[in-house]
N, C-alpha and C positions, 0 to 999 in steps of 0.2 A: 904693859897693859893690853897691846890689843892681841900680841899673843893668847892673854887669857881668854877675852872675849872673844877670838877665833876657834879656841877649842873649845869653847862653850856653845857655839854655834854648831862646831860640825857634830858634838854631844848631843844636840837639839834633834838635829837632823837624822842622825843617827838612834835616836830613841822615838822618833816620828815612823821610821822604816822599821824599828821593832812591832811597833803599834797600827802600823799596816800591816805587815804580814803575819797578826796575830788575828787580825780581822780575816785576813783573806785564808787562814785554816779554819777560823771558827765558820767559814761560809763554805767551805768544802766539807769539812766534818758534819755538819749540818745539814746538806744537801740531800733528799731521798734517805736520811737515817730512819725512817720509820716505814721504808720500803724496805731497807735490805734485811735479810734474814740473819737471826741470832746466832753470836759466832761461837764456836768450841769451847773460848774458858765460859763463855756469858753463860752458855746452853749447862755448866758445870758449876757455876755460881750461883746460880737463882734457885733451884734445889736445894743449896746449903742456904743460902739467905731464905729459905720458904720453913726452912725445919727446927729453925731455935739458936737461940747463942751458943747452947751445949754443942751442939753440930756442926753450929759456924767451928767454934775452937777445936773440937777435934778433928773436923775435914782437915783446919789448914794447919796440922801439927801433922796429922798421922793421916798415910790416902783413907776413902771412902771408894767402897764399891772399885776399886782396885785403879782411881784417880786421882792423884796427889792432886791439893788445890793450886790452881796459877795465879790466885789475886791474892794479896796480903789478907792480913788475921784485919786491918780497921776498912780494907776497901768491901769486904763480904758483912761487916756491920753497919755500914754506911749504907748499900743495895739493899739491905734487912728492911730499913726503917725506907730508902726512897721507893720500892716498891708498894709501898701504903697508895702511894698515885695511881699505882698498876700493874700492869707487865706487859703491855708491848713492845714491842723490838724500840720504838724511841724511846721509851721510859728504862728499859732496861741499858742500852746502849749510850744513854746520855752520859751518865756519872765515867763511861771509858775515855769520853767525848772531854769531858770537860776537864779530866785530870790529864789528857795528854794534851790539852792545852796549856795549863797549868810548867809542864816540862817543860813545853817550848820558851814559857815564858823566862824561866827558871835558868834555861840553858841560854836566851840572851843575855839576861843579869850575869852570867856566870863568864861571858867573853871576856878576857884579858882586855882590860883599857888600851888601847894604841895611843902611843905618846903622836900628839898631832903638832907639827912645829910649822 
């Protein structure tokens, strides 16, 4: 029994340090994003997110203007609809923002349990 309750502790502890250092990307990704300047794919998204779903699907099937698309076919319908907020470099930068947080979170979940004895 208190083997269990120790790996339930150091489980605790250990999902406490996921839930920090998910806070402390979200405060560095966050930081001056609506100072820095729009980046490559974004500057290459927002064009197809501005012209239609006909264009979102064939940008990211087949290139446009001689630029295969770098975000997926749901992340260019997804920037479609959140650009209805706007298009500033933080509105547009967010949704990059918040699915590479998303990973990180994704890629803790995904660590091999260590047997704690």
């Amino acid at each position: 029994m208190a083997s269990s309750a120790n790996t339930r502790q150091v489980w605790n502890k250990l999902s406490l340090l996921i839930f920090i250092l998910l806070l402390l990307a979200l405060a560095l990704r966050l930081f001056r994003l609506e100072a820095r300047e729009v980046w490559h794919d974004e500057a290459f998204a927002v064009p197809r997110a501005e012209k239609g779903l006909e264009s979102i699907f064939h940008g990211t099937i087949t290139p446009i203007e001689g630029a295969p698309a770098v975000h997926p076919l749901l992340f260019c319908f997804f920037l479609r609809h959140w650009m209805s907020l706007g298009q500033g470099p933080f509105i547009v930068g967010f949704p990059s923002m918040v699915f590479s947080l998303l990973s990180i979170g994704l890629c803790g979940q995904r660590f091999p349990r260590w047997r704690v004895e």
